[in-house]
N, C-alpha and C positions, 0 to 999 in steps of 0.2 A: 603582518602583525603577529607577535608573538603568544602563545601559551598564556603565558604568565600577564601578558599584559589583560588578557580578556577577563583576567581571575580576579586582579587588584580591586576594581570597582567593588564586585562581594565580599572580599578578604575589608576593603575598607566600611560596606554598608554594616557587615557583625560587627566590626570596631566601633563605629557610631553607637549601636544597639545596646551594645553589652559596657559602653561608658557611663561611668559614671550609676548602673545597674545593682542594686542593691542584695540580688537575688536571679543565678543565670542554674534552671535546673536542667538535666541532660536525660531524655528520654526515648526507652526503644519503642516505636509505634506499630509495629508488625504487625499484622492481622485486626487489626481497628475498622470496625467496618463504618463505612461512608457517614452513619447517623452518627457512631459514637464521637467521630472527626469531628463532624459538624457540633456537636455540641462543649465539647472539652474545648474547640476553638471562641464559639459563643461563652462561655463562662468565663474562660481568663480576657478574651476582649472586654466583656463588662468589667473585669477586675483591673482595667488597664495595662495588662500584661501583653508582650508580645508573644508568639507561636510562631518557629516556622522549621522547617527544613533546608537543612543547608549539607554540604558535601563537609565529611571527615576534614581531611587537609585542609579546606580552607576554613571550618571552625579554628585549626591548633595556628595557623598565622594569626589570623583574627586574634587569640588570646594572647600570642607572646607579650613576656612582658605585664602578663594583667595577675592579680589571683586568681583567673577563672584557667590559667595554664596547669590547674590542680586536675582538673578534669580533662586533659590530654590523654590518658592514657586507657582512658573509659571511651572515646570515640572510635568507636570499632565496630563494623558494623551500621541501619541505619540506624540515625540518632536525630533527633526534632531537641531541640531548645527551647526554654519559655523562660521570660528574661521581663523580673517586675524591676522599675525604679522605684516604684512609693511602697506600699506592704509587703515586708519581705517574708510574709509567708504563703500571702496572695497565690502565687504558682502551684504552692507544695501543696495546699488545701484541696484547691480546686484538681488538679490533677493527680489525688489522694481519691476524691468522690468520684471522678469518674473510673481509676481503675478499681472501686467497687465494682462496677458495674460489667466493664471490660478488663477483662482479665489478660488479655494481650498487651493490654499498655503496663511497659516497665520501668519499674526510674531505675536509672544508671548510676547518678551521684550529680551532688548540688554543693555552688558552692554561694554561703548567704554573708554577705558583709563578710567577705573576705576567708569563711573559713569554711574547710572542704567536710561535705556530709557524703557518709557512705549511705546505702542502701535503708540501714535499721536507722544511719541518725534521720534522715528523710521522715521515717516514718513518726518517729517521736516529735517533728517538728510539724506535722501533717495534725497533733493533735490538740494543738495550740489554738487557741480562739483569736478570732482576728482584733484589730487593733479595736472595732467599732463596740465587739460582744465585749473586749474587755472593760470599755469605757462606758456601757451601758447595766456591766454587773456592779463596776464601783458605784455608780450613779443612783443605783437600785439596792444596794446595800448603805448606803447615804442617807437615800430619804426614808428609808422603814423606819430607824430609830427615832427620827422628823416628825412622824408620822405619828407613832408609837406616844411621845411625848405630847402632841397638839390632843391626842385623844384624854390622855390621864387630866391633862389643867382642863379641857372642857369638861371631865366628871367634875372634878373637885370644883369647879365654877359653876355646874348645877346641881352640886350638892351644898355648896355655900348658898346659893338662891332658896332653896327646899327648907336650911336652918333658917334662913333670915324670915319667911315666910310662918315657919313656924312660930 
């Protein structure tokens, strides 16, 4: 059995992975220690995101063909993937907070709905609020003026009570 035949199976499970992938970010993990692993893996599994490690070469097969072949030239070296289909900023967020913390983990370059981010655009997309805080600031900006209003007619409806009384 050949080389290449042994590789296909993986070259085919990142093509599955990364189909159809709204957001495939590329990261160096080097000196990560065992907790910090464990946790930057538990946040994007909560976020629905996949994590994993995979070999150079069979990430750039994986991608031919795809836009995520934007980031071929940034696989150098190790490199871990975190690849969301639903929040495409889900990956960058979470793996934003934890290299607060750990400073060993580095983003390489992301590429989100098709277009390539270097290193600074990463970061400016890192400062984006997720789709839920967004739909909870409109929703909170919505009812204050709701709110605002229900307050003023129940003055003026007990202050219409207090004249009629008089």
């Amino acid at each position: 059995m050949a080389k290449v035949d042994l590789k296909q199976p993986i070259v085919d499970e990142i093509k599955a992975k990364v189909d159809g992938a709204a957001t495939v970010v590329l990261v160096d993990y080097r000196g990560l220690t065992v907790e910090q692993d464990t946790k930057l893996r538990k946040g994007l599994r909560e976020a629905g995101c996949e994590y994993k490690v995979y070999k150079n070469t069979l990430m750039k097969r994986a991608f031919e063909g795809t836009d995520f072949a934007q980031l071929d030239e940034l696989l150098d070296g190790p490199s871990a993937i975190a690849i969301s289909k639903e929040d495409a900023t889900a990956p960058i967020r979470i793996l934003s907070n934890v290299a607060k913390e750990a400073e060993a983990l580095e983003f390489k370059g992301a590429v989100v709905e098709g277009n390539f981010y270097d290193v600074d655009g990463i970061k400016a997309l890192a400062s984006i609020p997720s789709r839920e805080e967004l739909i909870s600031k409109l929703l909170g900006s919505l009812q204050s003026p709701i709110t605002n209003l229900a307050r003023v007619l129940n003055q003026i409806a007990e202050k219409g009570d207090n004249a009629a009384e008089a």
